[in-house]
C-alpha positions in Angstrom: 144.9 163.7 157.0 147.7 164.0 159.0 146.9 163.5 163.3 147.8 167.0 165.1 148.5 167.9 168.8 146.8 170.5 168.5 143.6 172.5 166.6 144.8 175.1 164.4 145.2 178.4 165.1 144.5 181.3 163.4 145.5 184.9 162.7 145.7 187.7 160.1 146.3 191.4 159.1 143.9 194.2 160.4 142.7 195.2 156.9 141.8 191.5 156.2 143.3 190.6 153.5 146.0 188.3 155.0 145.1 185.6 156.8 146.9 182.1 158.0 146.6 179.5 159.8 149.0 177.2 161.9 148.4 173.3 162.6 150.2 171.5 164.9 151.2 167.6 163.4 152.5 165.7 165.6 156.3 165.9 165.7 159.2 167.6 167.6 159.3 170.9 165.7 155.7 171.5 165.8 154.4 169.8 168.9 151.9 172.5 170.8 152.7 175.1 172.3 155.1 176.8 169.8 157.5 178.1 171.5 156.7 182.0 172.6 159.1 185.1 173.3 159.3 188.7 173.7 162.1 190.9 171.8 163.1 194.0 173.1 165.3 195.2 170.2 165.1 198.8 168.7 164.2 197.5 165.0 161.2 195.8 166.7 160.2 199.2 168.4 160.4 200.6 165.2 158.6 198.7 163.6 155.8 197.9 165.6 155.8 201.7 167.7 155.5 199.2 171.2 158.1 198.9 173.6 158.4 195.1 173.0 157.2 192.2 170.6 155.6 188.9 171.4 156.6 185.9 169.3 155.8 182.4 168.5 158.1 180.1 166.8 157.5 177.1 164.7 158.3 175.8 161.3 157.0 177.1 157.9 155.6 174.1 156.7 152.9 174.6 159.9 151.7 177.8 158.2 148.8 177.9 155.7 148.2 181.1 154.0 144.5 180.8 153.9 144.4 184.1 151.4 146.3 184.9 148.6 148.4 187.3 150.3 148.8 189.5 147.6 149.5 192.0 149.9 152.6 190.2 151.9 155.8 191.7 151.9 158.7 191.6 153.4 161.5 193.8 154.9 165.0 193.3 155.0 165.9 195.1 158.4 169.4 193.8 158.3 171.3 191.4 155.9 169.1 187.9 155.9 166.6 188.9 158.4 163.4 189.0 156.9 159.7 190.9 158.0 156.7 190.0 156.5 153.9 192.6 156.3 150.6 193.8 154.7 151.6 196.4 152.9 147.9 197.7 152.6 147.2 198.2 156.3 151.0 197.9 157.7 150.6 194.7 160.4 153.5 193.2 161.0 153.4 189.4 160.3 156.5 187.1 160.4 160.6 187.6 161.3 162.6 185.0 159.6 165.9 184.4 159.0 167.8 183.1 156.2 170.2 181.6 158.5 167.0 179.6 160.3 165.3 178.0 157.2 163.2 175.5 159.7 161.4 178.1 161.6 159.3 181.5 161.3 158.3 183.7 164.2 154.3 185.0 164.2 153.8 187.6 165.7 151.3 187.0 168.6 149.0 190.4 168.2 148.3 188.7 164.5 146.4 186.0 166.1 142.7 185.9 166.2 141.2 187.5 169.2 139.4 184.5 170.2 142.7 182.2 169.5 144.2 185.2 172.5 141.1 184.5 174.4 141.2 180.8 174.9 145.5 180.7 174.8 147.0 184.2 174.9 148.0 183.0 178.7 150.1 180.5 176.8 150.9 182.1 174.2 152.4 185.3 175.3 154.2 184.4 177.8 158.1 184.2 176.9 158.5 181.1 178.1 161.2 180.6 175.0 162.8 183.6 176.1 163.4 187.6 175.8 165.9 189.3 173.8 167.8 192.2 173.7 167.4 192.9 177.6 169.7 195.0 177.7 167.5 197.7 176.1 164.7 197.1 179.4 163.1 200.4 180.0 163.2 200.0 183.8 160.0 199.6 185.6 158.3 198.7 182.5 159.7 196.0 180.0 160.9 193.7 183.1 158.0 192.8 184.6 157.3 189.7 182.9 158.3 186.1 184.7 161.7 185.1 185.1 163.0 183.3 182.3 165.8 183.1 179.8 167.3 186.7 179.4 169.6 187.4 176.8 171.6 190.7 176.6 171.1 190.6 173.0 170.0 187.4 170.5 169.9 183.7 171.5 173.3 182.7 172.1 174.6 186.2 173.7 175.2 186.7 177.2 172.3 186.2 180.1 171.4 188.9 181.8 
């Protein structure tokens, strides 16, 4: 067995029948704590009916699907952006990117409650960044600690 960082942690659908698992080896793309951000962009809202999304990043090969997943699908909200779902009770899952092979973003509301108990302060907050600030409902999506602001994705323009 491989040393890790990190324990596991864990996540999953709301119907139950996806569930995964993330391990933390030791090594640069997968040292602990993944890397979390918020995105503010109006696909997100969409699809999750919140004003913003919480993210974690880190590479596939830390993900374990510990079901078969028959009920995973994803998405394509715009050409080679990828969101994985249930399609039986509609969480959403993943974002990837076929331009990003090395990493996957989990969504943090799919972790286990008692994963967000003992590391939600850690894990939610963006200390990788927020996107798409330039859709901030004033008063409301702003709030969070200064950090990184992009006006759009990583690599636009600060806000």
């Amino acid at each position: 067995m491989s040393e890790e960082s990190h324990a596991p942690i864990t996540g999953g659908c709301l119907c139950g029948a996806i569930h995964y698992k993330v391990s933390f080896p030791v090594g640069p793309e997968s040292e602990w704590p993944p890397v979390p951000h918020i995105c503010h962009c109006t696909q997100c809202r969409k699809n999750t009916g919140s004003l913003m999304v919480h993210f974690f990043t880190t590479e596939p090969r830390t993900v374990t699907w510990s079901s078969p997943a028959p009920t995973f699908r994803e998405y394509t909200a715009s050409p080679g952006r990828f969101r994985g779902f249930c399609d039986k009770c509609g969480t959403l899952l993943t974002w990837r990117s076929e331009g990003s092979p090395n990493e996957i973003e989990i969504t943090t509301g799919s972790l286990d409650e008692s994963v967000l108990k003992e590391f939600g302060d850690i894990l939610a907050k963006p200390t990788g960044g927020q996107y798409w600030c330039r859709n901030f409902i004033k008063g409301l999506t702003a709030v969070f600690p200064e950090c990184d602001r992009y006006t759009e994705g990583p690599g636009s323009a600060r806000c």
